[in-house]
N, CA and C atoms of all chains as a GROMACS GRO file, in nm:
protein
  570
    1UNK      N    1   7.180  -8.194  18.932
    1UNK     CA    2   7.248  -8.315  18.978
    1UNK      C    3   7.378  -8.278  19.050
    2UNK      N    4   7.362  -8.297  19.182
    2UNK     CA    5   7.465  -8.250  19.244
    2UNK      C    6   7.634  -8.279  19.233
    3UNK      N    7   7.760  -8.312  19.274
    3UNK     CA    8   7.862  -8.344  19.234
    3UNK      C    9   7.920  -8.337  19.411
    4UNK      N   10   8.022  -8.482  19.456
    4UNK     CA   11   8.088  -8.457  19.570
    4UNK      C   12   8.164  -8.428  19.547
    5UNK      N   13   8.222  -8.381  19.671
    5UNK     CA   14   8.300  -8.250  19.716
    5UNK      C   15   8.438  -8.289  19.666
    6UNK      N   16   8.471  -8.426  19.685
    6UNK     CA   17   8.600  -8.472  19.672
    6UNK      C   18   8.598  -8.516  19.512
    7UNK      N   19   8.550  -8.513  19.441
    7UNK     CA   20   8.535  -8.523  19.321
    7UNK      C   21   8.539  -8.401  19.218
    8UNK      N   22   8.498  -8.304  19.290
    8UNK     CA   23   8.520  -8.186  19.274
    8UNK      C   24   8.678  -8.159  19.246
    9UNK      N   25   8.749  -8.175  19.389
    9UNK     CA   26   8.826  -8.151  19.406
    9UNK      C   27   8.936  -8.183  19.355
   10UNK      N   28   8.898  -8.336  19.280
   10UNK     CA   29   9.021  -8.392  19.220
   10UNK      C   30   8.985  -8.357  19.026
   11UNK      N   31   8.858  -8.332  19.030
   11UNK     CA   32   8.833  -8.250  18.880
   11UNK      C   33   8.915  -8.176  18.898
   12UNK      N   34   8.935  -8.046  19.005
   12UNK     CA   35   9.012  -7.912  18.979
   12UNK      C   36   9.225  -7.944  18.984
   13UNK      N   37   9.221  -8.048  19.063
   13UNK     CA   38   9.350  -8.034  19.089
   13UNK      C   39   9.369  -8.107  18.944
   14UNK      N   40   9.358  -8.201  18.910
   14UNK     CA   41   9.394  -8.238  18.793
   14UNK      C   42   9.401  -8.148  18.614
   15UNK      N   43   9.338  -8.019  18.692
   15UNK     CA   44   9.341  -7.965  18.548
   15UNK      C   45   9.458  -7.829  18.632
   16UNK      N   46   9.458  -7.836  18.733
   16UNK     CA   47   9.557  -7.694  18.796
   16UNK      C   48   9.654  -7.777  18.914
   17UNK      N   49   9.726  -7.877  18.825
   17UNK     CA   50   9.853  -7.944  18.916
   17UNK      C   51   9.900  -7.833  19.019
   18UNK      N   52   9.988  -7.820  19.142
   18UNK     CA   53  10.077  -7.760  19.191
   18UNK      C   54  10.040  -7.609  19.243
   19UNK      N   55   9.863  -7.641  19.250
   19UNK     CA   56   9.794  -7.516  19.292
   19UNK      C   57   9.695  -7.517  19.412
   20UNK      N   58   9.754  -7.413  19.505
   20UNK     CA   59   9.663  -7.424  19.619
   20UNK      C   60   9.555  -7.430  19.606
   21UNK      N   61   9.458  -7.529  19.612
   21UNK     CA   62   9.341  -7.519  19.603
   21UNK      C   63   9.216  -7.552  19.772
   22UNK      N   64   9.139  -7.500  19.776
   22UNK     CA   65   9.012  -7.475  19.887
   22UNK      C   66   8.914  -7.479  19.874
   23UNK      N   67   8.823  -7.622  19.875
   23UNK     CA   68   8.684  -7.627  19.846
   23UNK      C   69   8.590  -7.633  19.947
   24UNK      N   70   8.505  -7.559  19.938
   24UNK     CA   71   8.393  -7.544  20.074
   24UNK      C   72   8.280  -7.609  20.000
   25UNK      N   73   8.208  -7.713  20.095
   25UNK     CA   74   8.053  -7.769  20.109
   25UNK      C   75   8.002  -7.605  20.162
   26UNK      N   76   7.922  -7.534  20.075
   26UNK     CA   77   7.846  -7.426  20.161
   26UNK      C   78   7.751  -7.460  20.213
   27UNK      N   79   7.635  -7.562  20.166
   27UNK     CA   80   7.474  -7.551  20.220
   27UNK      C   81   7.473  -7.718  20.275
   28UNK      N   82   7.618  -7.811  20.218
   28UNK     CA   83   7.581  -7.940  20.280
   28UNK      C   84   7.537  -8.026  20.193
   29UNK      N   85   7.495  -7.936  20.073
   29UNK     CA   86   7.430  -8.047  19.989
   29UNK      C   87   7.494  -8.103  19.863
   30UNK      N   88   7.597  -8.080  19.853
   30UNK     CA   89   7.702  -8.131  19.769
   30UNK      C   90   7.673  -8.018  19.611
   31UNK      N   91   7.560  -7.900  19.672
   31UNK     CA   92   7.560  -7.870  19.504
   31UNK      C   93   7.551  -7.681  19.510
   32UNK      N   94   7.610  -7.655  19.664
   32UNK     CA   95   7.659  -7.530  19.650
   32UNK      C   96   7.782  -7.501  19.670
   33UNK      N   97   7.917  -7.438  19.625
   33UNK     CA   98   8.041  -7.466  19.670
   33UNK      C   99   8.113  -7.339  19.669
   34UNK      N  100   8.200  -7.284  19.719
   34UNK     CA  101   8.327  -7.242  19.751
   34UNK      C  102   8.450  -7.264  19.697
   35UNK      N  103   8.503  -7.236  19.621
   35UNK     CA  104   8.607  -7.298  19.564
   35UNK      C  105   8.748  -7.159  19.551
   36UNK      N  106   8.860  -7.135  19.630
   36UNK     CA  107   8.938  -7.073  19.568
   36UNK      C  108   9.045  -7.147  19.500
   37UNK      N  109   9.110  -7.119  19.425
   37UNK     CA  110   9.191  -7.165  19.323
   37UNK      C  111   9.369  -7.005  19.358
   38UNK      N  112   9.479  -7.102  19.413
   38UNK     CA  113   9.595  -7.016  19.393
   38UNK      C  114   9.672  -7.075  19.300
   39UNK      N  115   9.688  -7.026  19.177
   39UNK     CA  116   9.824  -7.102  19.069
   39UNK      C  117   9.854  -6.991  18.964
   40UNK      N  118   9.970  -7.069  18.932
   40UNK     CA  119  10.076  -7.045  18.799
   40UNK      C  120   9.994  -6.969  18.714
   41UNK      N  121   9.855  -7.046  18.712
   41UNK     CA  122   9.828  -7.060  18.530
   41UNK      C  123   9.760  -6.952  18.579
   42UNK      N  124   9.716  -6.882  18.640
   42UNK     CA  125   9.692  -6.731  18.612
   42UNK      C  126   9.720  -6.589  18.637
   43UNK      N  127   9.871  -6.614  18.615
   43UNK     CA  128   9.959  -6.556  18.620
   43UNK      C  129   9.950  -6.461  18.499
   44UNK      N  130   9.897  -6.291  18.485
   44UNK     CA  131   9.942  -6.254  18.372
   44UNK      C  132   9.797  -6.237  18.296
   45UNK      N  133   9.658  -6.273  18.362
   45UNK     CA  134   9.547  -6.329  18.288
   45UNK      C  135   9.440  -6.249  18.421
   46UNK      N  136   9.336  -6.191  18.303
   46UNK     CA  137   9.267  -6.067  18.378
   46UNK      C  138   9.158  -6.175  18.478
   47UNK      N  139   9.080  -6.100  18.556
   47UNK     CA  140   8.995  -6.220  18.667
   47UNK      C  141   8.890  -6.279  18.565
   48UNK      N  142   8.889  -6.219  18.475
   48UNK     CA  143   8.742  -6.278  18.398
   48UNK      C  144   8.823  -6.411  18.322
   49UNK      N  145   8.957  -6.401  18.309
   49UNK     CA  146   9.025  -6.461  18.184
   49UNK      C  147   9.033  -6.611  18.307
   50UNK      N  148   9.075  -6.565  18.414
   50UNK     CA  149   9.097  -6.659  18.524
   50UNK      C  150   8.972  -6.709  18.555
   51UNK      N  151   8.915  -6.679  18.588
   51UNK     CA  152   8.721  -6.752  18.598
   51UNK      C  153   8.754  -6.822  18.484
   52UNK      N  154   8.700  -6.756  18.347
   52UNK     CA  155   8.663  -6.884  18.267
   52UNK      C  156   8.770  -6.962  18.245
   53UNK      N  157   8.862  -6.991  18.245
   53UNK     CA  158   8.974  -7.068  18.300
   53UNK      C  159   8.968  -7.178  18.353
   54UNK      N  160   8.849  -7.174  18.434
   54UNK     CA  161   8.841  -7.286  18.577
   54UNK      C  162   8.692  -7.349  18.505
   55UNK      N  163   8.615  -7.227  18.453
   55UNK     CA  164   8.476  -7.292  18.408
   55UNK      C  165   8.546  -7.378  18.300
   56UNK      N  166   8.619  -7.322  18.249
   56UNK     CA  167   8.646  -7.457  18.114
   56UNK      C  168   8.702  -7.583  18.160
   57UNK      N  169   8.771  -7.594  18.236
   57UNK     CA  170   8.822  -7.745  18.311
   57UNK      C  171   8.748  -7.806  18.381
   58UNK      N  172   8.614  -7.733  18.402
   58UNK     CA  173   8.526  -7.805  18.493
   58UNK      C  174   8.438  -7.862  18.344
   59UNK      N  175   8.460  -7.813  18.266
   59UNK     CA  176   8.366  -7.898  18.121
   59UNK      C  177   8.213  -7.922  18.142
   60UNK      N  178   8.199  -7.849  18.141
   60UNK     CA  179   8.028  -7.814  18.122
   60UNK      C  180   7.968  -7.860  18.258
   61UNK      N  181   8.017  -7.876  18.351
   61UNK     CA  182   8.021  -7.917  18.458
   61UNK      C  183   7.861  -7.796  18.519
   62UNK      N  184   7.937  -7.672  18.519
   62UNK     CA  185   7.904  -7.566  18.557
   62UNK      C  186   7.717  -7.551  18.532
   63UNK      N  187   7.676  -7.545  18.615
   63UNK     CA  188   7.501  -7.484  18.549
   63UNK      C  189   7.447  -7.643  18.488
   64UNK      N  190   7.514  -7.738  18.498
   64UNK     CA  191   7.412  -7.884  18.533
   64UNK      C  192   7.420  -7.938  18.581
   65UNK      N  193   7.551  -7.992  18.654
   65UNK     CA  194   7.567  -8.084  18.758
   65UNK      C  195   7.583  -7.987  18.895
   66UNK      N  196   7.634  -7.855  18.874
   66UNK     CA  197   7.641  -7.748  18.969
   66UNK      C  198   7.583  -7.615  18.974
   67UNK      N  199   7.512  -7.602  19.062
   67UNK     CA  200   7.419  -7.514  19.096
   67UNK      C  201   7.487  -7.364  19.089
   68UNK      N  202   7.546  -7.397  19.182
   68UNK     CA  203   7.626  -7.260  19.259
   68UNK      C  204   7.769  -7.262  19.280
   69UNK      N  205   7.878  -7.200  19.244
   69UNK     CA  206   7.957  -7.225  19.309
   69UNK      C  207   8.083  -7.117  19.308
   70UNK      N  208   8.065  -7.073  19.411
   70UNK     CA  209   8.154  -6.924  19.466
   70UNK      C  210   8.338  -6.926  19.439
   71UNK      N  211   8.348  -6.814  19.322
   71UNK     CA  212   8.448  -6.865  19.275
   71UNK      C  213   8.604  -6.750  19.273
   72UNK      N  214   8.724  -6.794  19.348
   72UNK     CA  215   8.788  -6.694  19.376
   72UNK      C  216   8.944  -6.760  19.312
   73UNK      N  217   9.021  -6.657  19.236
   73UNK     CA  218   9.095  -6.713  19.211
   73UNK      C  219   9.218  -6.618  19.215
   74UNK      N  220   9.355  -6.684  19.218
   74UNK     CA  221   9.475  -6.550  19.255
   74UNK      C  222   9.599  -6.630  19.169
   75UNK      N  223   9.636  -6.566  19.115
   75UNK     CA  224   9.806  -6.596  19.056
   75UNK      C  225   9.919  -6.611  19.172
   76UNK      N  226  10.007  -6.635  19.137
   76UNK     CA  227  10.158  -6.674  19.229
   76UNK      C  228  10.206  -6.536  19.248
   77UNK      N  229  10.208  -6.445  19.117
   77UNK     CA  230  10.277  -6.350  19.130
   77UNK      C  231  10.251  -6.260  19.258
   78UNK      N  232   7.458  -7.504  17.428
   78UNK     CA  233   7.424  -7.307  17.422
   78UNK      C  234   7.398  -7.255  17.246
   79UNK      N  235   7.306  -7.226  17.209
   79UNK     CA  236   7.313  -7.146  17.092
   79UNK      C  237   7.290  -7.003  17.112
   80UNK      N  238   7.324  -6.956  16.990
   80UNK     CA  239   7.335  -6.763  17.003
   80UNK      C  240   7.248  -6.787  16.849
   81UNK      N  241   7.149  -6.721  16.823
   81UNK     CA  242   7.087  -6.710  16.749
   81UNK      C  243   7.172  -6.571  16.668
   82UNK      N  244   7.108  -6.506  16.557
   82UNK     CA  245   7.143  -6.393  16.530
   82UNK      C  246   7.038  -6.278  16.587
   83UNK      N  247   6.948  -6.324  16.603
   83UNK     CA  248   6.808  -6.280  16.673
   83UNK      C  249   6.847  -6.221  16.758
   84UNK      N  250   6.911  -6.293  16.866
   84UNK     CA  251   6.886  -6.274  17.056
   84UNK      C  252   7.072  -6.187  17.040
   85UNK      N  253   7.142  -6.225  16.957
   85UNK     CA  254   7.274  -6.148  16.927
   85UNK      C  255   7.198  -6.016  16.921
   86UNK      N  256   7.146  -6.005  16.849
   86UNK     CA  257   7.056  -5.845  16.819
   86UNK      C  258   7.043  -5.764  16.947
   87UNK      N  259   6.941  -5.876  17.047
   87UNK     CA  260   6.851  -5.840  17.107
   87UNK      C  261   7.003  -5.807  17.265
   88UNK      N  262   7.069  -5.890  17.223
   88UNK     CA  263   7.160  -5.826  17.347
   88UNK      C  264   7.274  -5.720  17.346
   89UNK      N  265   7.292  -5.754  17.222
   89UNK     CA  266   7.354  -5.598  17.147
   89UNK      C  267   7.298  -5.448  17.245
   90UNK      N  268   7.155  -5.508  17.184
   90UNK     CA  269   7.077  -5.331  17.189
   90UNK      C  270   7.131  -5.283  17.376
   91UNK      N  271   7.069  -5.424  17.403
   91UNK     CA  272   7.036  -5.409  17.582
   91UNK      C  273   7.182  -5.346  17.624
   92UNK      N  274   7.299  -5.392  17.586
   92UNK     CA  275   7.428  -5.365  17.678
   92UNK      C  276   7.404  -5.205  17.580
   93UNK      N  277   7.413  -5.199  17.432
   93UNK     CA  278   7.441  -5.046  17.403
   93UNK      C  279   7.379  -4.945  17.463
   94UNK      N  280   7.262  -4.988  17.476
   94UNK     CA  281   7.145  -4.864  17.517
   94UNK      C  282   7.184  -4.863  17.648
   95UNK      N  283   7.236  -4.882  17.740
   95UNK     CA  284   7.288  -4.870  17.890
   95UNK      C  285   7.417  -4.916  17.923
   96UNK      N  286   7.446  -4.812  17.970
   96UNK     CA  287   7.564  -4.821  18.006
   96UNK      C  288   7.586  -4.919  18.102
   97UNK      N  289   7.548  -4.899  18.193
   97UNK     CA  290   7.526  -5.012  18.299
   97UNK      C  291   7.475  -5.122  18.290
   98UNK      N  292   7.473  -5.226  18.235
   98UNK     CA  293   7.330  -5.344  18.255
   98UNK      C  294   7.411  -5.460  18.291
   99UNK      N  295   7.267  -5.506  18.388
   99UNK     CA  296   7.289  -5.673  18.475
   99UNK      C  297   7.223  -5.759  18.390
  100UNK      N  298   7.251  -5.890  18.340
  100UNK     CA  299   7.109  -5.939  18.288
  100UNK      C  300   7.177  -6.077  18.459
  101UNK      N  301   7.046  -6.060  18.488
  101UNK     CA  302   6.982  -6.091  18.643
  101UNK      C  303   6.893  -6.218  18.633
  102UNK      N  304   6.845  -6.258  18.725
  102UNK     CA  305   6.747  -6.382  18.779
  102UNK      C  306   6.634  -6.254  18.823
  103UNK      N  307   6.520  -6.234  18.814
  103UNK     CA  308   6.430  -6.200  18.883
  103UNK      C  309   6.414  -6.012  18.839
  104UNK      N  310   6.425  -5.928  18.925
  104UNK     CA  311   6.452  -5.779  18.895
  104UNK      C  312   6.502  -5.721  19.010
  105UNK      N  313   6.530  -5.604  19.018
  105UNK     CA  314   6.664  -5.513  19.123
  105UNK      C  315   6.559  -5.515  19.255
  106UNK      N  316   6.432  -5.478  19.270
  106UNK     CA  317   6.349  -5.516  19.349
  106UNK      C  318   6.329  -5.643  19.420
  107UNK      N  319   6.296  -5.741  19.336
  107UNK     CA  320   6.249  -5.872  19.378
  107UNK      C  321   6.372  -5.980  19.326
  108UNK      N  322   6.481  -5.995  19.332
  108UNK     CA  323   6.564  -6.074  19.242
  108UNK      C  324   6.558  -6.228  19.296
  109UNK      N  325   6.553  -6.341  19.218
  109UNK     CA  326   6.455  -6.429  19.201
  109UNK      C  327   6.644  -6.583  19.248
  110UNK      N  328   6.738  -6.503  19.293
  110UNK     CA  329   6.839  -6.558  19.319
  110UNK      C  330   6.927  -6.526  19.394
  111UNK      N  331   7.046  -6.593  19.502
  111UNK     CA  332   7.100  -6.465  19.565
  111UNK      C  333   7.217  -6.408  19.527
  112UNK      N  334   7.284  -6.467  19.438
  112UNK     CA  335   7.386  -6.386  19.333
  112UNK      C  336   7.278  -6.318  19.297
  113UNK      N  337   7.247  -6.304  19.187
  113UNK     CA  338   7.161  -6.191  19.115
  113UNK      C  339   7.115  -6.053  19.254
  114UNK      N  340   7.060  -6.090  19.351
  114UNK     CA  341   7.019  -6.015  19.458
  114UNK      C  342   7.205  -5.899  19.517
  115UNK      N  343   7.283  -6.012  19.540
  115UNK     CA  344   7.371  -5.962  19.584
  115UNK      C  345   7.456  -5.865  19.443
  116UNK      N  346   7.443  -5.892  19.344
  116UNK     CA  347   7.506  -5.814  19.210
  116UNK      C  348   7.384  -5.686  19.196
  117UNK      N  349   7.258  -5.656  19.247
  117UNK     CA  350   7.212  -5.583  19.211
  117UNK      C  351   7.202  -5.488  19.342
  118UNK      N  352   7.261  -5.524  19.465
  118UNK     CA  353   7.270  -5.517  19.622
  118UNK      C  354   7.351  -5.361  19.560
  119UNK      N  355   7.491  -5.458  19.463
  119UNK     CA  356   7.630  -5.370  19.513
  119UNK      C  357   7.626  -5.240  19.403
  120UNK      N  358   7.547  -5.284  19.314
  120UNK     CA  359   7.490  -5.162  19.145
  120UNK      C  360   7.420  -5.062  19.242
  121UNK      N  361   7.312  -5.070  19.327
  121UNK     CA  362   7.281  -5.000  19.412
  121UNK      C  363   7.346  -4.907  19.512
  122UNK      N  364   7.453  -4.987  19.556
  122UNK     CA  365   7.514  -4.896  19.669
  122UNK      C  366   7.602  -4.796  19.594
  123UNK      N  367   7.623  -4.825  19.467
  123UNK     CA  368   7.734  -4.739  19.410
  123UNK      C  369   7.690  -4.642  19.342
  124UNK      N  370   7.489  -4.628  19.335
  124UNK     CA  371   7.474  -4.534  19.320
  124UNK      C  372   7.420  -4.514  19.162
  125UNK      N  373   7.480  -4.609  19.124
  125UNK     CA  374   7.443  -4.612  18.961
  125UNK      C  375   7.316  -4.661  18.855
  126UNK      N  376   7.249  -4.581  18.804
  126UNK     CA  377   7.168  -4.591  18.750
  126UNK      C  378   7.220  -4.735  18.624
  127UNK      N  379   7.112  -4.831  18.623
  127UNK     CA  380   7.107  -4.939  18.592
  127UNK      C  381   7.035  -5.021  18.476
  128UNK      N  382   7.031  -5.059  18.378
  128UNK     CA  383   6.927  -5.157  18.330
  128UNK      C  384   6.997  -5.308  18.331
  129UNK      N  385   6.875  -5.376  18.316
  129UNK     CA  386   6.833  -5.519  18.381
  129UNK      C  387   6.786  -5.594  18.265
  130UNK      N  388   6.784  -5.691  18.263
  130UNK     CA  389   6.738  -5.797  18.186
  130UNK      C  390   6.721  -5.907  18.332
  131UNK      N  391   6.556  -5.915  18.319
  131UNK     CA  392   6.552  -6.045  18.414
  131UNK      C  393   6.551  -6.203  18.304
  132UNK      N  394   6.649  -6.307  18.294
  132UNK     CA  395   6.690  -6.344  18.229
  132UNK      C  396   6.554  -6.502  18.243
  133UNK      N  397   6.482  -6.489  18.341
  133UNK     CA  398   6.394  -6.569  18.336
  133UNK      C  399   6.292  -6.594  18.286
  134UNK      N  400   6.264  -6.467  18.194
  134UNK     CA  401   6.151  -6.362  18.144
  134UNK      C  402   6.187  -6.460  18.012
  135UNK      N  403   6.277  -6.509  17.966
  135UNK     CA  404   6.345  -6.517  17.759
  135UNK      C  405   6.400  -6.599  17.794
  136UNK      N  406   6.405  -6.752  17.764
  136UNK     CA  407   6.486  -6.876  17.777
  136UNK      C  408   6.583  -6.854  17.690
  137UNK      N  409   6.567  -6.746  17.556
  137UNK     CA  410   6.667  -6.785  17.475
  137UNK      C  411   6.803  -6.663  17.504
  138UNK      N  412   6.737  -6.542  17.582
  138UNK     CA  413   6.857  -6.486  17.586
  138UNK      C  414   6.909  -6.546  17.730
  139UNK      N  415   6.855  -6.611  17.858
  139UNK     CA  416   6.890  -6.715  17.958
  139UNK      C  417   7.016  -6.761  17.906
  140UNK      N  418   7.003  -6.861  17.775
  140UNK     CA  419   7.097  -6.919  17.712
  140UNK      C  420   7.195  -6.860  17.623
  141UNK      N  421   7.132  -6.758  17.560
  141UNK     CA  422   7.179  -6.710  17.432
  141UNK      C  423   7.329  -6.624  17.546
  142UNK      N  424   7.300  -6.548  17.649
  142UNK     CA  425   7.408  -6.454  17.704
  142UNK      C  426   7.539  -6.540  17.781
  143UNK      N  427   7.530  -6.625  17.765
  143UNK     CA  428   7.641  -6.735  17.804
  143UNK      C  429   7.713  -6.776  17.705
  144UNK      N  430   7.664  -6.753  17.614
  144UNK     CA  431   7.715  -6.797  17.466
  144UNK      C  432   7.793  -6.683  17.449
  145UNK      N  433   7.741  -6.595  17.452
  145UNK     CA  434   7.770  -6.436  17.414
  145UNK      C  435   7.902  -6.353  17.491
  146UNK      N  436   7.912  -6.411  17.610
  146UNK     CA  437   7.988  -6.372  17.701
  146UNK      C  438   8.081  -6.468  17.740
  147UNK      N  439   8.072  -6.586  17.702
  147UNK     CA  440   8.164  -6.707  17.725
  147UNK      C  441   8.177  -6.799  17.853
  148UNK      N  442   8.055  -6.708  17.966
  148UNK     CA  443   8.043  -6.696  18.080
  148UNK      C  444   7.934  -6.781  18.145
  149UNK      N  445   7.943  -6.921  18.224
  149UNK     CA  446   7.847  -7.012  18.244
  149UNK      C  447   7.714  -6.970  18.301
  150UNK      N  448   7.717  -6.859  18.402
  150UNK     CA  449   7.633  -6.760  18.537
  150UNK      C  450   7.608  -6.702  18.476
  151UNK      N  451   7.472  -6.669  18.531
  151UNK     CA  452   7.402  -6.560  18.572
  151UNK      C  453   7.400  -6.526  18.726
  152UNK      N  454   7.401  -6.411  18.776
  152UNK     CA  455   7.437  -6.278  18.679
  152UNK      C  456   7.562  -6.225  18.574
  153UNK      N  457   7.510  -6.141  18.514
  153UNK     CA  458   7.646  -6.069  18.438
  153UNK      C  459   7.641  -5.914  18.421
  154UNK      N  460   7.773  -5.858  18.440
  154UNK     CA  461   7.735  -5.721  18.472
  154UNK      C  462   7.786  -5.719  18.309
  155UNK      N  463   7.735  -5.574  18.220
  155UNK     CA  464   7.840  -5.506  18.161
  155UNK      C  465   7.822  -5.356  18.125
  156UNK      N  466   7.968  -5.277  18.170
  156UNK     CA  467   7.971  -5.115  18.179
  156UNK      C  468   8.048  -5.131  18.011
  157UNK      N  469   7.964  -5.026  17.968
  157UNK     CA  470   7.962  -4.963  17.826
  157UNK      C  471   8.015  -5.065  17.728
  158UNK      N  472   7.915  -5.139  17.705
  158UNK     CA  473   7.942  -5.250  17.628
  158UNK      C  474   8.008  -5.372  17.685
  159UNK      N  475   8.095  -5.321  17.763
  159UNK     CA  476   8.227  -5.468  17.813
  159UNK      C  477   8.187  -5.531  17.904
  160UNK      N  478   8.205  -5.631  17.900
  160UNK     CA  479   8.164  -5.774  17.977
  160UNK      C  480   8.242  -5.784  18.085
  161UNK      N  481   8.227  -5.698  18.233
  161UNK     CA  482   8.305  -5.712  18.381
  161UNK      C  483   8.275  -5.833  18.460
  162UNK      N  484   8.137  -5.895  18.441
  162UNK     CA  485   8.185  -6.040  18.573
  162UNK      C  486   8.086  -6.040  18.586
  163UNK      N  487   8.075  -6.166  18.654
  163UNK     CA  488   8.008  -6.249  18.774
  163UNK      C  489   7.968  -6.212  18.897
  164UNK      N  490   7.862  -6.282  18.987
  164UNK     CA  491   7.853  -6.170  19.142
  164UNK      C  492   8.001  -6.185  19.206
  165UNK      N  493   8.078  -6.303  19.215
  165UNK     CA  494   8.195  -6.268  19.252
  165UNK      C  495   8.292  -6.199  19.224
  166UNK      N  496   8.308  -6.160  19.087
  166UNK     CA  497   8.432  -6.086  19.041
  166UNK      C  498   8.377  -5.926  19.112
  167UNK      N  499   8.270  -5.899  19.074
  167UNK     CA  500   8.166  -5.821  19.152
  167UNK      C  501   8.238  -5.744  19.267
  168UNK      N  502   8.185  -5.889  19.364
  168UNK     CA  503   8.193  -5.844  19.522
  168UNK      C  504   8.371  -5.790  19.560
  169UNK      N  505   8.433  -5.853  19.453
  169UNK     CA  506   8.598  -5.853  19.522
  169UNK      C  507   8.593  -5.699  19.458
  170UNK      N  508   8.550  -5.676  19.305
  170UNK     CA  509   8.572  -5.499  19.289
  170UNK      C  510   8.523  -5.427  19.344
  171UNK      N  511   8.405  -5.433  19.437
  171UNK     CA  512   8.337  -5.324  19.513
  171UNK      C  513   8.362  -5.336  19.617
  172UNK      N  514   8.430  -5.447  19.707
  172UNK     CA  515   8.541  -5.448  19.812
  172UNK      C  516   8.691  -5.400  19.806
  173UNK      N  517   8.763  -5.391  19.658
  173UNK     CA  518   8.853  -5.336  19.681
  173UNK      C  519   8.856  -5.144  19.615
  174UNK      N  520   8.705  -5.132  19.536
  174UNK     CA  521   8.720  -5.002  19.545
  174UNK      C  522   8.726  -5.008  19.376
  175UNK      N  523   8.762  -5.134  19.309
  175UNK     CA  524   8.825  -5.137  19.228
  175UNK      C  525   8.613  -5.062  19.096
  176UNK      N  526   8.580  -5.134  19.145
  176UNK     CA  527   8.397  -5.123  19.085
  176UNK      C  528   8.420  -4.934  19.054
  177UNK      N  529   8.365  -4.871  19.173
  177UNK     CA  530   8.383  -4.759  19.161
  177UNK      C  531   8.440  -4.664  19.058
  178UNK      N  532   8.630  -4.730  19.070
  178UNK     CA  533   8.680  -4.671  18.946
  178UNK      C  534   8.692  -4.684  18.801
  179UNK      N  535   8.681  -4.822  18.839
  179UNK     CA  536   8.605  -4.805  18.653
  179UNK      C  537   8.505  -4.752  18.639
  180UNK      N  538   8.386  -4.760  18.697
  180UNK     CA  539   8.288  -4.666  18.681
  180UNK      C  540   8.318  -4.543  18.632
  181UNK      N  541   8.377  -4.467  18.709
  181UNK     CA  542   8.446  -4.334  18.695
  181UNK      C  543   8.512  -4.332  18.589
  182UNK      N  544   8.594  -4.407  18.553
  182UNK     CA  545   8.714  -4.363  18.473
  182UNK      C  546   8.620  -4.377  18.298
  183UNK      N  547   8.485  -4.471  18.347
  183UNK     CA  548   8.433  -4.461  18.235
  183UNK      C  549   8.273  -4.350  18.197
  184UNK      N  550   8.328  -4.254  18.293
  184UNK     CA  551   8.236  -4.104  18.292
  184UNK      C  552   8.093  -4.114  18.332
  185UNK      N  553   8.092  -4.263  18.444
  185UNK     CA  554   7.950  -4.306  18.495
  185UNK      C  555   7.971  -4.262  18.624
  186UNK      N  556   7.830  -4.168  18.640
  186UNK     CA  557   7.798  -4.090  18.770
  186UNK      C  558   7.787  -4.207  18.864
  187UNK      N  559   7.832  -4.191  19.001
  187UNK     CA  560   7.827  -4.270  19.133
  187UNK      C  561   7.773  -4.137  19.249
  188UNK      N  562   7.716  -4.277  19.347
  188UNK     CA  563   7.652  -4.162  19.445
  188UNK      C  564   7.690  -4.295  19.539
  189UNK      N  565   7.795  -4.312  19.608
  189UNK     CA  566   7.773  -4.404  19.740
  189UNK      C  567   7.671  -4.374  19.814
  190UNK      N  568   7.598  -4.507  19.840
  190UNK     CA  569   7.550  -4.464  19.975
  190UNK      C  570   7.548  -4.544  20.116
   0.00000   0.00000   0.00000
């Protein structure tokens, strides 16, 4: 079950206030995505710690409503 | 997600007995996804001898290794027991070189090619 893009988008900003965030439609179909994530909160926190980070704010989101979704993330520091 | 004590067992063995292992979509040949394809692309170029779990083969370790790893995706790599990533965390360490040296630093032969 796919998820739009802008819905997406306001899932992620709302759990990572004050963070550059970049979501790509990859295939068009609202259920492959692109997503980098720049913030605070992973500042200090290894890439795996930072991935699941983002999988947990997306709340089970991940692997049922979303297929795919290409995931890059960077601290401030 | 449940983790049985069963499939705990059964993924135990798989990461101990290899140093290297993907548990994958499909196999290093035919991989049945294109993360999985592209995570078994970059195990290849680096040369490193590999085991696999095609995760389509066992619904319960499918499920059970997400549990296990905390990690929603498939694929999942892990060198000598430890749980390194996703095809993306992946692609950024074997783009920055970074793949390689852990490899190394953890006494696993590489052969670029």
């Amino acid at each position: 079950m796919p998820i739009e893009q802008f819905k997406l988008e306001e899932l992620i900003k709302n759990k990572f206030p004050n963070a550059n965030i970049l979501v790509e439609d990859l295939a068009g179909d609202n259920n492959h995505y692109s997503v980098s994530i720049e913030s605070s909160a992973f500042n200090g926190l290894s890439r795996i710690q930072q991935h699941q980070l983002v999988y947990k704010s997306l709340d089970g989101l991940m692997d049922n409503e979303l297929h795919a979704m290409q995931l890059k993330t960077k601290g401030t520091e | 997600m449940e983790l049985d004590e069963n499939t705990k067992t059964q993924i135990e063995n798989m990461i101990g007995e290899n140093e290297v292992f993907l548990f994958m979509k499909g196999n290093p040949d035919f991989p049945m996804c294109g993360f999985s394809s592209v995570a078994s692309a970059i195990l290849k170029k680096c040369g490193v001898n590999f085991g696999h779990c095609n995760v389509l083969d066992d619904e319960k370790i499918r499920e059970g290794i997400k549990s296990f790893s905390n990690w929603p995706t498939i694929p999942q790599l892990y060198i000598k027991k430890e749980f390194v990533g996703g095809c993306d965390i992946m692609k950024e360490m074997a783009e920055s070189g970074e793949l390689i040296e852990l490899l190394n630093t953890r006494g696993i032969e590489t052969q670029i090619s």
